[in-house]
N, C-alpha and C positions, 0 to 999 in steps of 0.2 A: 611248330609241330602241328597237324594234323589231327584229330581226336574225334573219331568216332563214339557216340555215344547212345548204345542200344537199350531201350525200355517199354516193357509193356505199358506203362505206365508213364502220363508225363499231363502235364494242366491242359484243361482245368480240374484235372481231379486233383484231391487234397490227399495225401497220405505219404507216410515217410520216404519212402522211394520217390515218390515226385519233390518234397522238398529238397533229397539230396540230389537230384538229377540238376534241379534249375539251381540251387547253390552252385553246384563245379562247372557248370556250363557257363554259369556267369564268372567265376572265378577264372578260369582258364581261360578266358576270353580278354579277361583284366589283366592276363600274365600275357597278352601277345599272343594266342593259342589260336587257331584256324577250330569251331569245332560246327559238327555238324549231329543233329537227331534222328535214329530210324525208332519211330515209336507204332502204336497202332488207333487206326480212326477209328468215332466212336457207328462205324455204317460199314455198307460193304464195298465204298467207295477208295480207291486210293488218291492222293492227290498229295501235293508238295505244298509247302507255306513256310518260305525263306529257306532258312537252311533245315527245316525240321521235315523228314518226309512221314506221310502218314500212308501204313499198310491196312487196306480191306479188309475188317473182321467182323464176326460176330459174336456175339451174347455168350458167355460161360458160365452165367451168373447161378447154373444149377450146379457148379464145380464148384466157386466160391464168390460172395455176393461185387458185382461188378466188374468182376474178370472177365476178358475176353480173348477170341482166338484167330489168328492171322488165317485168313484162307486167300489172298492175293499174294503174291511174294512183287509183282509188277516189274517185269526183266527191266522196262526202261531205266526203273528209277537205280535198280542196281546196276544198272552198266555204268550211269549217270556218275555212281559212288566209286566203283570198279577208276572210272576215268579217274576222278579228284584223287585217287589212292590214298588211303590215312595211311599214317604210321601206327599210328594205334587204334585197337577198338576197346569202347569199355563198353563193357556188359552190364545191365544193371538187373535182369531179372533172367530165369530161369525157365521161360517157355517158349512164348513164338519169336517174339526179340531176339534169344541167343539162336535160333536157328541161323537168322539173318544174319546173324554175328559170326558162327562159326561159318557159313557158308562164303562167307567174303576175306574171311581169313584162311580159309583154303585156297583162295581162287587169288588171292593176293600175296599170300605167306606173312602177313603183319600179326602182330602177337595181340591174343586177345589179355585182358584184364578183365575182371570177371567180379562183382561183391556180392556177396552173401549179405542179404540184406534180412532174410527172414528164417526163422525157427519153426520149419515145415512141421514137425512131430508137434508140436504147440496146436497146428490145426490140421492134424489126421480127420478131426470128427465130421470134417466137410465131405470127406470120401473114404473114407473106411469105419468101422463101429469098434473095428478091433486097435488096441493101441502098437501092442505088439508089433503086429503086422503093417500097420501104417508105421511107427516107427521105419520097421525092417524097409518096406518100400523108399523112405525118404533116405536113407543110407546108400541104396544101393544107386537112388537117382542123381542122389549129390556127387557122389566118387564119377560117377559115366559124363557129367558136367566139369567138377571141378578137374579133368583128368584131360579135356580138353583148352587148356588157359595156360599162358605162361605164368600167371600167378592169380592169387584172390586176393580179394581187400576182404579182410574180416573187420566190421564196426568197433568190435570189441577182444578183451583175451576170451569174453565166455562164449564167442562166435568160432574161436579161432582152436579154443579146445573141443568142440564140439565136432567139429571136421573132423580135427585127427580121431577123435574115437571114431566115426564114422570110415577111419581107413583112407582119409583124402591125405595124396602124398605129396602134392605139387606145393609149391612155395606159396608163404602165407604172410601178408603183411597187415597188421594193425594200424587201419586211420581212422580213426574215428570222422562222423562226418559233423563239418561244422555247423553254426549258427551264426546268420546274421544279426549280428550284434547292433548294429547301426539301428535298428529300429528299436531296441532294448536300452538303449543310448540314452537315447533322445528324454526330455523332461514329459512325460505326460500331459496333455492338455487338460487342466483340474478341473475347466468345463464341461468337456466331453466326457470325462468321469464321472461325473457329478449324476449328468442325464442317460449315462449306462447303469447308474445304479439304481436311479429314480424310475428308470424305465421296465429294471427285472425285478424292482422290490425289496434291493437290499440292504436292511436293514442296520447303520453303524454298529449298533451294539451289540451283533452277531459276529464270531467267525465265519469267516466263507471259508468252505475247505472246496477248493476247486479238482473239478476231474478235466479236463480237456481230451479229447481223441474221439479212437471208435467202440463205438455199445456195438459186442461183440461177444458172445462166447470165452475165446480165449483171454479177455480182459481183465475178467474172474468181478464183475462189478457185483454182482449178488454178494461176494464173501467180503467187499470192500464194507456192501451197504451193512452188513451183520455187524463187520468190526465197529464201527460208525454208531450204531446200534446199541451195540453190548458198553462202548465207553460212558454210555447215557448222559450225555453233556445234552442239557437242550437249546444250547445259548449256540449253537454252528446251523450253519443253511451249508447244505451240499448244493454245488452249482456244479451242473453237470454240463458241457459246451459240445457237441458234437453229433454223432448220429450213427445209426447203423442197424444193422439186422437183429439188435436184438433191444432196441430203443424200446417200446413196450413195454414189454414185461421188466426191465428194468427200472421202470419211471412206477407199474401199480405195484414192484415190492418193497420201492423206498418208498411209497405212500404207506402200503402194508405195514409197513415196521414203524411209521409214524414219524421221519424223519421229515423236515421243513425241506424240500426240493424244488431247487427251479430249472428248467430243462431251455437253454437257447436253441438248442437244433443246431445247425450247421451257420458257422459265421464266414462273411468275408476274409481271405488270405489278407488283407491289409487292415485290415481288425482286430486282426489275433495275437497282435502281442498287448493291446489296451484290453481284453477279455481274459490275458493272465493276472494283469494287474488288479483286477476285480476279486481274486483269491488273495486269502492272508497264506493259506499254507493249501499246498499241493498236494494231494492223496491218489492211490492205486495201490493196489493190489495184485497189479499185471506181475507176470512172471517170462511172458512169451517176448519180452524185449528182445533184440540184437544190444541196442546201446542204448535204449532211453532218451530219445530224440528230444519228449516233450520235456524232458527231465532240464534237458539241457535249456531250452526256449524257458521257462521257470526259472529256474534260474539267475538267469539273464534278466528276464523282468524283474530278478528282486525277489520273488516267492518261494522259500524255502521248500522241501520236498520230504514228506513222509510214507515211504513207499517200503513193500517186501522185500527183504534182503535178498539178493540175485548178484552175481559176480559181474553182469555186464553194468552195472553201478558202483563198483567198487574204484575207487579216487575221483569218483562223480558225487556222490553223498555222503559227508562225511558226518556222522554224530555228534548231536551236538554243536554244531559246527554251523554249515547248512541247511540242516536237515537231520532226519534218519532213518536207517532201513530197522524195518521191525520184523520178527521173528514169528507172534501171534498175536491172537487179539490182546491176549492183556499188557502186551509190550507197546502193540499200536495205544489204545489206549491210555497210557500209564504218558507217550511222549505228547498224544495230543493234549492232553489235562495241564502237561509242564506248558505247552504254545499256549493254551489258551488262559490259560491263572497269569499269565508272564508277560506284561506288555515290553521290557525293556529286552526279555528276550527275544520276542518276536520283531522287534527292529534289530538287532545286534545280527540276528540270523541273516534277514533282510540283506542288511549290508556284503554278509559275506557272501550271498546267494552271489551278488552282480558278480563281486570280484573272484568269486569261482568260475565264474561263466567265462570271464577273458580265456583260457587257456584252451577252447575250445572254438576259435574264430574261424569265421570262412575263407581269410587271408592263408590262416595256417594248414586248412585244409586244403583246397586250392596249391599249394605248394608241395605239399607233401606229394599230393597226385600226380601233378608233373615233374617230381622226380622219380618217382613208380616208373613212370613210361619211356622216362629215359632210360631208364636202369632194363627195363621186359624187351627193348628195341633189339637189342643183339643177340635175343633169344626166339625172331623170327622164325618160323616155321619156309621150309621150301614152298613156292606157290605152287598151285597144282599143273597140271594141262587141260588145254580144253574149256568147252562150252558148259556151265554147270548149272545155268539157271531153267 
C-alpha cells in the first residue's frame, strides 16, 4: 500500500505529533508499506529529501510558539505525488498540511485519514482572550476538517467524545499512538547513569519527581509547582526536562516557593528515555492531553506516574497500581508521601509501570493503522477534473 503522510510538523522538531508521525512511518515501512512525507521547511525554500517533501513556509510563531505556515504549495512536487498516486493519505495536523492533503485527495479521489492529535480549546489563549468564543471557533473549525475525512483516528475515548460534542459526524476510530519500547527495553548503562546524575546533582537520598515535555501555559506547571509545594516533603528535587515559552517564569516560581529544582532544557531524542530513568515518579498537572504520550514513554521506563485525573488516562494509570490520578492537592499529596515513605512500593510500582507499558507498542500501532486504511480504501471519494494546482 501506498501511504501518504501529511504534517506540519515532522524532525527535528520534538513534540507529540512528530514522535507519532516517525513512529508509523517507521512502522508501516516494517509492514511492507511504500510511504512518503509532505511536511513543511523550516525557510521559504521547497525542496525534497528522500521520500519526505518539504513545503516553503514562514514563521507563525505570533499564532503559536514555533508554528509555521506553507506559502509554496510547489506544483512540481505535487504532480510528482499526483504520479506516485497513494492509496491513502494520513493527515496528521490541521492547517497547511491538510490543505495539501485535502487538495490531492480531490484531485485523486483517495480517502483521506485524518488524527486529531490536539485539544484546541486547551489553547484558545494564544488567539482569542475570550474562552467561550475560542471554544465556539474550535467547534466550528473542527466539524469543516473533520467533515472532509473518510475517518479520524482519535488518540483517545476523551478525543473521540469531545468531537462528537463538537457535532463531528464522520466515523471515528480509537488508536492510541504507540511507543518504542525497544529503547525502554534495553538494561540501562549504570555508568552513564551514574554521570547523568553526578552531572545535574542528584542527590540519592532524594526523590526525583520528574516532569518531562513543554513549559507551556496549558501544562498548568505553576499549579503542579503549588501541589509539590503544599505536600511539604523536603526530601523530592523536581527535575524539570524540556523547554518552552514559558520556561522562565516557571523555573523563579519553583524557586519562589522554595522547592529544590533543576532545569536540563531541551535533551537529545536518543537521550530521552535514560532522562526518564532519572525520575523515581512522574508528576503533571496537564489536563490538555489527547492521550498522555509522555505518560506512556514513563511508563515504559519503569517510572510510575502521578498525574490529574483526565479520561484520556483512564486504563493508562491505574491507582495504586502504576501510579495515580489525583483529584486535588491533598489527594496529590496524600499519594506522593505513600511513594516517598515506601520503598518496597515504589519498586513494586516500578515493575508494573514496564509491564503496563507492553500493550501500547509500536508493532501494535503500526498494525492497527494499516488496517484503518484498508478498511477507508473503498470509501474513496470520485477524483476531480482538471488542473487544481
Amino acid at each position: 500500500m501506498k501511504v501518504l503522510i501529511t504534517s506540519d510538523w515532522y524532525a527535528p522538531v520534538i513534540n507529540g505529533v512528530v514522535t507519532s508521525v516517525l513512529l508509523l512511518q517507521r512502522e508501516l515501512e516494517k509492514l511492507g508499506h511504500e510511504v512518503r512525507v509532505v511536511t513543511l521547511s523550516n525557510n521559504l525554500h521547497s525542496y525534497k529529501d528522500g521520500n519526505v517533501y518539504y513545503m516553503g513556509s514562514v514563521s507563525a510563531n505570533k499564532i503559536y510558539p514555533g508554528a509555521r505556515l506553507k506559502i509554496n504549495r510547489n506544483r512540481s512536487m505535487l504532480h510528482e505525488l499526483v504520479d506516485w498516486r497513494p492509496d491513502v493519505i494520513h493527515s496528521q495536523c490541521e492547517f497547511s498540511s491538510f490543505r495539501v492533503a485535502y487538495a490531492l485527495s480531490s484531485r485523486l479521489g483517495v480517502p483521506i485519514v485524518h488524527t486529531y492529535h490536539t485539544v484546541y480549546e486547551d489553547y484558545t489563549h494564544y488567539f482569542s482572550p475570550s474562552v467561550r468564543v475560542g471554544k465556539a471557533v474550535v467547534s466550528v473549525f473542527s466539524r469543516w476538517i473533520c467533515g472532509r475525512t473518510a475517518c479520524v483516528v482519535a488518540p483517545s475515548k476523551k478525543v473521540e467524545n469531545l468531537l462528537r460534542d463538537y457535532g463531528v459526524r464522520c466515523r471515528i476510530e480509537v488508536i492510541p499512538t504507540g511507543v518504542d519500547l525497544g529503547a525502554y527495553r534495553q538494561e540501562p548503562d549504570e555508568e552513564r547513569m551514574a554521570s547523568l546524575r553526578r552531572r545535574w546533582c542528584l542527590n540519592g537520598d532524594r526523590t526525583v519527581l520528574l516532569y518531562l515535555g513543554r513549559m507551556a501555559k496549558e501544562k498548568n506547571l505553576e499549579q503542579l509547582i503549588d501541589q509539590i509545594a503544599a505536600a511539604g516533603r523536603r526530601d523530592v528535587t523536581l527535575l524539570l526536562v524540556g523547554d518552552g515559552p514559558d520556561r522562565e517564569e516557571v523555573l523563579d516560581y519553583a524557586r519562589e516557593k522554595g522547592l529544590d529544582v533543576v532545569f536540563t532544557g531541551m535533551v537529545p531524542h536518543g537521550e530521552v528515555a535514560d532522562y526518564y530513568r532519572l525520575g523515581d515518579l512522574f508528576v503533571t498537572a496537564s489536563t490538555s492531553e489527547t492521550q498522555g504520550l509522555t505518560y506512556f514513554e514513563a511508563l515504559a521506563a519503569g517510572v510510575p506516574v502521578l498525574c490529574r485525573r483526565d479520561p484520556c488516562v483512564d486504563g493508562v494509570v491505574e491507582d495504586g497500581v502504576n501510579g495515580w490520578q489525583y483529584e486535588d492537592s491533598r489527594t496529590f499529596g496524600e499519594h506522593l508521601s505513600a511513594f516517598c515513605a515506601d520503598a518496597a512500593l515504589r519498586e513494586q510500582m516500578s515493575r508494573a509501570a514496564r509491564e503496563s507499558a507492553e500493550k501500547f507498542s509500536a508493532e501494535a500501532f503500526g498494525a492497527a493503522a494499516a488496517r484503518l486504511y484498508a478498511s477507508v480504501q473503498e470509501e474513496a471519494m470520485p477524483a476531480a477534473a482538471g488542473d487544481q494546482w
